[in-house]
Residue, then its C-alpha position, 0 to 999 in steps of 0.5 A: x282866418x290865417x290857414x296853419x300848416x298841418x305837419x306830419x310824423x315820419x319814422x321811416x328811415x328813407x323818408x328821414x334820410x331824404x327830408x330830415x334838416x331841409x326845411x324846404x316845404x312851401x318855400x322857394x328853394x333849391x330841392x338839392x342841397x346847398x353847400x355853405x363853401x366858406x370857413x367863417x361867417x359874419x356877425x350882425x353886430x358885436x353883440x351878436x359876437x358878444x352873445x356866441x362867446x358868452x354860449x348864449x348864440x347858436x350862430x356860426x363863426x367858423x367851419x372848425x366849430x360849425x357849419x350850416x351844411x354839416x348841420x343838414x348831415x348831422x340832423x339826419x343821422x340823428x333822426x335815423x339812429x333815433x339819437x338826441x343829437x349827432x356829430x359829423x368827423x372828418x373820418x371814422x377814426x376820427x368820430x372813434x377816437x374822439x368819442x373815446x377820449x371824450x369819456x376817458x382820461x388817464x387812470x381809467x380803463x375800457x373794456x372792448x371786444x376783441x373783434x373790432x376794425x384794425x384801426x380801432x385795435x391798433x389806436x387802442x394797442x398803440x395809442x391809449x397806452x401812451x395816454x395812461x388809459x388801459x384797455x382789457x378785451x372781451x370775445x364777441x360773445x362777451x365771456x368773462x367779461x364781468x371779471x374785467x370790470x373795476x372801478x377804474x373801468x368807464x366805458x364798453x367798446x363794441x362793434x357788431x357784426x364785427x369786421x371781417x368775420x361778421x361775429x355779433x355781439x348780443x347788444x341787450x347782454x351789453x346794454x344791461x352789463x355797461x348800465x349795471x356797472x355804470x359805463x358809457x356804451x358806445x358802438x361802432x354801428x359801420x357794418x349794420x348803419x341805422x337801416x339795419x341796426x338802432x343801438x340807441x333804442x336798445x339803450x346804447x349812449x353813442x353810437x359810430x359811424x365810418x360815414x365814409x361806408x354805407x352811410x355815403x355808400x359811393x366810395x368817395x368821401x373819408x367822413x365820420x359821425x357819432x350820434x346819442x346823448x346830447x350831452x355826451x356829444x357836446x363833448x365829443x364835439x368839443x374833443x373833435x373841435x380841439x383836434x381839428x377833426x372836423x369835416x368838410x362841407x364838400x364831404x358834408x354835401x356828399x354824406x347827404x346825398x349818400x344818406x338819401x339813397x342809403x335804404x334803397x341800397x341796403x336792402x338791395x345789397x343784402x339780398x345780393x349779399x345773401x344770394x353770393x353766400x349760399x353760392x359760396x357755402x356750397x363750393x368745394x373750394x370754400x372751406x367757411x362762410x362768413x356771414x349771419x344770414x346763414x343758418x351755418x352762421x353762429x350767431x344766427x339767431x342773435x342776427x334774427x333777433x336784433x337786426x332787420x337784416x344780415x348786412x352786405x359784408x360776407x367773408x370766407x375761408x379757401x382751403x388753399x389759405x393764402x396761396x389760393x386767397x391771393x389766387x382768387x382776389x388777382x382772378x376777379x374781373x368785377x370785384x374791385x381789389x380795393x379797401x373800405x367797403x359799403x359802397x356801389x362798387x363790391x370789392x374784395x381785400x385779403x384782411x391781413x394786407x388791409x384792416x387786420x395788418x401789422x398784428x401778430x399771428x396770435x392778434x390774427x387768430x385772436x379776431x378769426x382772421x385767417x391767412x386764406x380769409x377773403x372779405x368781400x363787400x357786395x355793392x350794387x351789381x346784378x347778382x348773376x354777374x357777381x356770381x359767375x366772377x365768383x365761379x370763375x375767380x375760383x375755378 
């Protein structure tokens, strides 16, 4: 009698992260993954040709449409956002603005909160205009936003917590809005990644990713990624091929790799992230804290209610505004004065000189930035080390 493989149900995102894609079990294999180094691959016949032109083939031609590495990495992000299907980038802006102009076209509008990553801002500022596409901005805490809508209007924009100064957006209130009006929901979902925050679940179509962030949380590969429908990514994956956004299968490899550590490194983080906040929100030098897992924090309760966890991003604001924020990020020894965020390395950035630069003072103070606010990003260090940089940076 022929013995059948039994199989079990996993939902726990390390296990997801680390098994999702590989099929590996009760096989000779490599246990790491093998990277597909190569931009096009062979067919067994010109009917085999015949049938991938005909869309009647899921084989691979070229890397730019496809590749057995990238498909690893896609799988899994899929599984931990809960998502029908997902498409890597080969960048953040490059999974945004591909996702975006997948749903939108000349004539039609978008409604985006005003608080989103300056690269989305000033592509949407810049950009979209040229393309005929409006954009009308909401708060964070989406006021009015009903007043913005018309029938041109076809897609809400948000991203919670919301970079630097960690606002959220109540996701049910803009589930509920962009369902009853319509529109396609997407979701910049850096910030929280999976571990902490599952939009598709509470009914978002698409949810983004830097990928170059927590999602492979080493700082050392530029990557993207979108997940949700799998209708809607089929077209975002189109849009990605025609733009020549696709990723790399050496980042790919990276990604993966991130992504099997990325659990262990978010609870981690959040709790050195917590810790260095309450220190801060006790100095006298520190005129704010920036962060949801304080009860100071305005959308504290939003946080508990809709996150699994308050994240690894913290801001604050000196009293000595930019004079004494310069003095503090020239004084550091273990925080890296360097942009991006999410990996092991915590680093910390004055926002108007990286993610919020070139904006206006009115744009500044429009996102909560201001002039002496300090975006720090806690990685994997002790604690107690990263306390005593903070103590001495501001002394």
């Amino acid at each position: 009698m022929k013995k059948t493989k039994k199989t079990i149900k996993v939902s726990g995102d390390a296990t997801l992260a680390i098994h999702v894609g590989e099929d590996k079990f009760h096989k000779a294999a490599s246990v790491g993954v093998e990277i597909a180094r190569t931009a096009n691959f062979t067919f067994a016949s010109t009917e085999e040709m015949k049938r991938w032109a005909e869309g009647k083939s899921p084989a691979y031609i070229y890397t730019r449409y496809g590749n057995p590495t990238l498909t690893i990495a896609e799988k899994k992000i899929a599984a931990l956002e809960g998502a029908e299907d997902a498409v890597v980038a080969a960048s953040g802006m490059a999974a945004i603005s591909s996702a975006l102009l997948s749903v939108l076209k000349a004539g039609d509008e978008v409604i985006a909160t005003r608080q989103v990553y300056g690269g989305t801002y000033r592509m949407m500022r810049d950009m979209f205009p040229r393309m005929g596409i409006a954009v009308r901005h909401v708060e964070a805490d989406l006021a009015g936003i009903e007043r913005l809508v018309n029938p041109r209007t076809k897609a809400l924009y948000i991203e919670t917590p919301t970079n630097p100064t960690l606002r959220l957006v109540d996701l049910h209130k803009a589930v509920a809005f962009a369902k009853e009006w319509d529109l396609i929901s997407l979701i910049d979902n850096t910030f929280a990644s999976p571990v902490l925050q599952k939009p598709i679940e509470m009914g978002f179509d698409l949810v983004l990713h830097s990928a170059t962030k927590y999602l492979a949380g080493h700082s050392d590969v530029i990557a993207g990624a979108a997940a949700g429908r799998e209708a809607l990514i089929k077209e975002i994956r189109h849009m990605i091929i025609y733009l020549g956004a696709s990723m790399d299968p050496e980042a790919a490899f990276l990604l993966i790799r991130g992504m099997k550590t990325l659990e262990v490194r978010m609870r981690r983080q959040c709790a050195t992230a917590m810790t260095l906040a309450k220190y801060l929100e006790k100095h006298p030098k520190v005129a704010r804290v920036h962060y949801p897992g304080l009860a100071s924090h305005p959308d504290h309760r939003l946080a508990k209610r809709q996150m699994r966890g308050f994240g690894a991003m913290l801001a604050f604001d000196l009293k000595g505004g930019l004079t004494a924020a310069r003095r503090f990020c020239d004084r550091a020894r273990i925080f890296l004065l360097a942009a991006s965020l999410g990996g092991v390395d915590s680093l910390v950035v004055l926002p108007i000189y990286t993610s919020h630069y070139n904006m206006s003072l009115a744009e500044l103070r429009a996102a909560s930035v201001e002039p002496g606010t300090v975006r720090l990003s806690v990685g994997l260090e002790d604690a107690e080390d990263l306390i005593e940089d903070l103590r001495q940076a501001l002394a």
